[in-house]
One Martini backbone bead per residue (centre of mass of N, CA, C, O) as a GRO file, in nm:
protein
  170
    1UNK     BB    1   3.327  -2.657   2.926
    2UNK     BB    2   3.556  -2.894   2.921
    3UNK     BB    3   3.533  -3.016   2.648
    4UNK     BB    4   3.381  -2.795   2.423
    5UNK     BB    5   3.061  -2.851   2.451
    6UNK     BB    6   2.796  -2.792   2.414
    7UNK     BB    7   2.574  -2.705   2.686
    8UNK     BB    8   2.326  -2.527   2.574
    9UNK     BB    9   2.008  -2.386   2.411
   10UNK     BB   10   1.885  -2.099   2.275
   11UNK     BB   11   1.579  -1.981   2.258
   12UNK     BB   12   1.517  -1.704   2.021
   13UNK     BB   13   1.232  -1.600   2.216
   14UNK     BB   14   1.457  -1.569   2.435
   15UNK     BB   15   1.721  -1.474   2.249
   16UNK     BB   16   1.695  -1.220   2.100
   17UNK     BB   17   1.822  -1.155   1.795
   18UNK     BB   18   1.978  -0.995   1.551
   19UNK     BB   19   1.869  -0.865   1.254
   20UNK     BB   20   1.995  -1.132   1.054
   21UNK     BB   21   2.122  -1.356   1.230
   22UNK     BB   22   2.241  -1.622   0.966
   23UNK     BB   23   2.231  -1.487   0.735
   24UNK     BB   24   2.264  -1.534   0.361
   25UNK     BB   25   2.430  -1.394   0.061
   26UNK     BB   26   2.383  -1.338  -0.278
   27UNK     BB   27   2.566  -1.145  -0.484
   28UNK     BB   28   2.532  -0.974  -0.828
   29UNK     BB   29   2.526  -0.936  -1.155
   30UNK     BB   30   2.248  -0.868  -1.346
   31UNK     BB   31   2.443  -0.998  -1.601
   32UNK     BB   32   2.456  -1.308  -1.423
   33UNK     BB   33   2.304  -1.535  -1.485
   34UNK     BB   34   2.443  -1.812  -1.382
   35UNK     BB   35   2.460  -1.702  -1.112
   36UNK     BB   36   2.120  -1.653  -1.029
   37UNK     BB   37   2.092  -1.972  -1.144
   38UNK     BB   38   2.241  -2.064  -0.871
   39UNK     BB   39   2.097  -1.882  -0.629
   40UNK     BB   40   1.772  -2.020  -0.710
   41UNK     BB   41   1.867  -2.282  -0.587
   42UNK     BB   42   1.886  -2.163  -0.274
   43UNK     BB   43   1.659  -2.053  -0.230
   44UNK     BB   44   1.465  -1.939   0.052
   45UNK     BB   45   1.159  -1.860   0.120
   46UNK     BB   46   1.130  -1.824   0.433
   47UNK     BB   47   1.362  -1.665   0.499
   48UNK     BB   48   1.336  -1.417   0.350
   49UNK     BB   49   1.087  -1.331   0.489
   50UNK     BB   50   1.217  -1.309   0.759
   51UNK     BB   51   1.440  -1.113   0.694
   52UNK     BB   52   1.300  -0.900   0.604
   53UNK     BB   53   1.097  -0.853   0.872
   54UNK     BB   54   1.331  -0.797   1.043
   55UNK     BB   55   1.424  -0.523   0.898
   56UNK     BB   56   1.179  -0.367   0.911
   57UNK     BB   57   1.140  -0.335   1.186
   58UNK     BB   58   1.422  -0.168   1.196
   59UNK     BB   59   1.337   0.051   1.015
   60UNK     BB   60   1.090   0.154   1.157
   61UNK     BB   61   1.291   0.204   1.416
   62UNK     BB   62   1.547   0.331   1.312
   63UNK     BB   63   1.790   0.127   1.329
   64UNK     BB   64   2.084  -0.009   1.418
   65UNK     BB   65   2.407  -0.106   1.528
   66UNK     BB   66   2.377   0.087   1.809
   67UNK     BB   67   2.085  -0.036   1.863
   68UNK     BB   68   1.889  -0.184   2.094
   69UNK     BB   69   1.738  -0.470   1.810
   70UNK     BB   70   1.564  -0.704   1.817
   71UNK     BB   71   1.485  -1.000   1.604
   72UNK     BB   72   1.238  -1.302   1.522
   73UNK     BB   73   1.163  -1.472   1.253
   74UNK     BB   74   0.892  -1.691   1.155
   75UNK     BB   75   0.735  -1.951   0.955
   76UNK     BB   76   0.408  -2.019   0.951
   77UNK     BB   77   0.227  -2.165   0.742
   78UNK     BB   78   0.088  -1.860   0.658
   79UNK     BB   79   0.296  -1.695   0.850
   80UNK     BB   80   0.452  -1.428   1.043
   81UNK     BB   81   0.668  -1.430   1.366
   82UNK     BB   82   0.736  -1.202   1.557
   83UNK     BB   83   1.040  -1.129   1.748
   84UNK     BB   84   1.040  -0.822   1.965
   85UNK     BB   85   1.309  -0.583   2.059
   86UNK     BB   86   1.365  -0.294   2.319
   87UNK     BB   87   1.612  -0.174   2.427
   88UNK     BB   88   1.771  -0.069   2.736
   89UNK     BB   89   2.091   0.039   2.878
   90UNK     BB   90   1.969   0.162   3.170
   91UNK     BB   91   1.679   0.016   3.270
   92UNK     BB   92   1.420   0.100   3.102
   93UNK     BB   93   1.156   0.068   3.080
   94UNK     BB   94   0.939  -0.064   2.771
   95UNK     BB   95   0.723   0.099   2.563
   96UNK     BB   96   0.429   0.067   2.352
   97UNK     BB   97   0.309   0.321   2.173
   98UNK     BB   98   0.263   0.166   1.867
   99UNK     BB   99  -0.022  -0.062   1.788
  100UNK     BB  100  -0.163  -0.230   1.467
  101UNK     BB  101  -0.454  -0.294   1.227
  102UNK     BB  102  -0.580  -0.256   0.953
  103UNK     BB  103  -0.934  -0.284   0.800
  104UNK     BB  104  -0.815  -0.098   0.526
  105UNK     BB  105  -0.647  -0.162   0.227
  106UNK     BB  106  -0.317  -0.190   0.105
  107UNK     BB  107  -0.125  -0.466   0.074
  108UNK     BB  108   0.202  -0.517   0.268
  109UNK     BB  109   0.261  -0.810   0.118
  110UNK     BB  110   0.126  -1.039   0.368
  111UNK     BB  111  -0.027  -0.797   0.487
  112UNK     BB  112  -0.364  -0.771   0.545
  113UNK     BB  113  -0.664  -0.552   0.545
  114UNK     BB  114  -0.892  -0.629   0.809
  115UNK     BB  115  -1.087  -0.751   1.042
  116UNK     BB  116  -0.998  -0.979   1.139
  117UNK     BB  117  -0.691  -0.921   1.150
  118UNK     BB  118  -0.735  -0.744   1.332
  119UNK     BB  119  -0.843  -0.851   1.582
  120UNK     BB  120  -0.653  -1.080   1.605
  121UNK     BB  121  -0.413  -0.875   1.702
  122UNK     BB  122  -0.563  -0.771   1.912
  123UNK     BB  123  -0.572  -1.018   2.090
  124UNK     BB  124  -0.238  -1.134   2.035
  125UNK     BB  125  -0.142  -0.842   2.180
  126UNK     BB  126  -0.267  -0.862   2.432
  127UNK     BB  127  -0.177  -1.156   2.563
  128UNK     BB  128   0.122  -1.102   2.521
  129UNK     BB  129   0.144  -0.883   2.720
  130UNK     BB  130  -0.031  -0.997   2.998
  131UNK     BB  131   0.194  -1.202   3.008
  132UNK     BB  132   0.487  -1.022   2.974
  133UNK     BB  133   0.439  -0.745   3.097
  134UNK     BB  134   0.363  -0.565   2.882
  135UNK     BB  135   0.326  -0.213   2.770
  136UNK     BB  136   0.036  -0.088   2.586
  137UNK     BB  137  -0.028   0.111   2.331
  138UNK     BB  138  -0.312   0.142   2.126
  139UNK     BB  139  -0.361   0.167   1.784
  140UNK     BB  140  -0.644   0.297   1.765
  141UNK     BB  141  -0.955   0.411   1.832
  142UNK     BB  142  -0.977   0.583   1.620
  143UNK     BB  143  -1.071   0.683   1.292
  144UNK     BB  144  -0.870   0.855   1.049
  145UNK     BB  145  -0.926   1.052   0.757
  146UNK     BB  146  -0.668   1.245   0.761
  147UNK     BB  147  -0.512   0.962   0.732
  148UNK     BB  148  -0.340   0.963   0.406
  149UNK     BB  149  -0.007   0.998   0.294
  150UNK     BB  150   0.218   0.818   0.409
  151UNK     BB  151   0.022   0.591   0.490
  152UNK     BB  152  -0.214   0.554   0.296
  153UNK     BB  153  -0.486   0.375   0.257
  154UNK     BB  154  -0.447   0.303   0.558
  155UNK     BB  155  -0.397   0.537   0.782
  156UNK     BB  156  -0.772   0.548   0.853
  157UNK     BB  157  -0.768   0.222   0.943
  158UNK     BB  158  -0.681   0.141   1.300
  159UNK     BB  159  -0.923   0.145   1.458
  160UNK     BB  160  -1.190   0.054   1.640
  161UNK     BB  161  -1.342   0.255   1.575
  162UNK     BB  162  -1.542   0.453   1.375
  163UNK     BB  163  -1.570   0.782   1.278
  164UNK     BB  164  -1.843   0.773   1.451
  165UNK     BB  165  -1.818   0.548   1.665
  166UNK     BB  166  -1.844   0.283   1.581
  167UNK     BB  167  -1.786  -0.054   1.659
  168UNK     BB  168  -1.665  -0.311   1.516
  169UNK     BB  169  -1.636  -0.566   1.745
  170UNK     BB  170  -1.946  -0.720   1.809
   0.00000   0.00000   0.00000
């Protein structure tokens, strides 16, 4: 940097940045409606669902400003992409041990459950692994009927097979 003009690009896919990183927010009080109405004028709906989704990826790994979590999402026509990292401080493999897509129950926002979608996330989320080498225990094989509590009525609905044992995707 002899110059001091920027080096290389950095590709965030590959350098995959802390959750929320670049983005901006405007915070007001619910009774200053001024306010509220100038920052609806420069609202990015695409970049807000990117950003909620990397904060969720966060949230539901528990982490915080402490914990190596990185995430990038990005609105790609009709979805969202995200990638997503959990680094070891201490050189230790990190392996994915619960990821899925339920079938059936109510939608989460943008995620959708149905055949297809499981389908495809498992499909893409195979390819992925892979191809990058990473090691992914798959949640789950079957239908669990007992779990519905905290899971909501997605949590029985997440297996490759149902709960009696026929294959979903044949």
């Amino acid at each position: 940097m002899e110059h001091g003009f920027l080096e290389c690009l950095l590709d965030a896919e590959s350098f995959v940045p802390a959750p929320g990183q670049g983005a901006l927010a405007i915070e007001s009080l619910a009774a200053n409606e001024a306010a509220i109405r100038a920052a609806a004028r420069i609202h990015h709906a695409a970049t807000y669902a990117a950003v909620e989704t990397e904060r969720e990826f966060l949230r539901v790994l528990g982490g915080g400003c402490s914990v190596p979590i990185a995430a990038y999402a990005r609105v790609w026509r009709d979805e969202i992409r995200l990638v997503g990292l959990i680094a070891s401080s201490d050189g230790k493999q990190v392996i994915i041990t619960e990821t899925g897509w339920p079938t059936v129950g109510s939608p989460f926002g943008s995620a959708i459950p149905s055949y297809d979608h499981a389908l495809e996330y498992f499909i893409r989320t195979y390819q992925w692994a892979r191809e990058d080498g990473v090691e992914i225990l798959y949640f789950s094989s079957f239908d669990e009927s007992w779990k519905v509590g905290d899971e909501g009525d997605v949590g029985a609905y997440w297996g490759l097979w149902d709960a009696d044992g026929n294959p979903k995707f044949v």
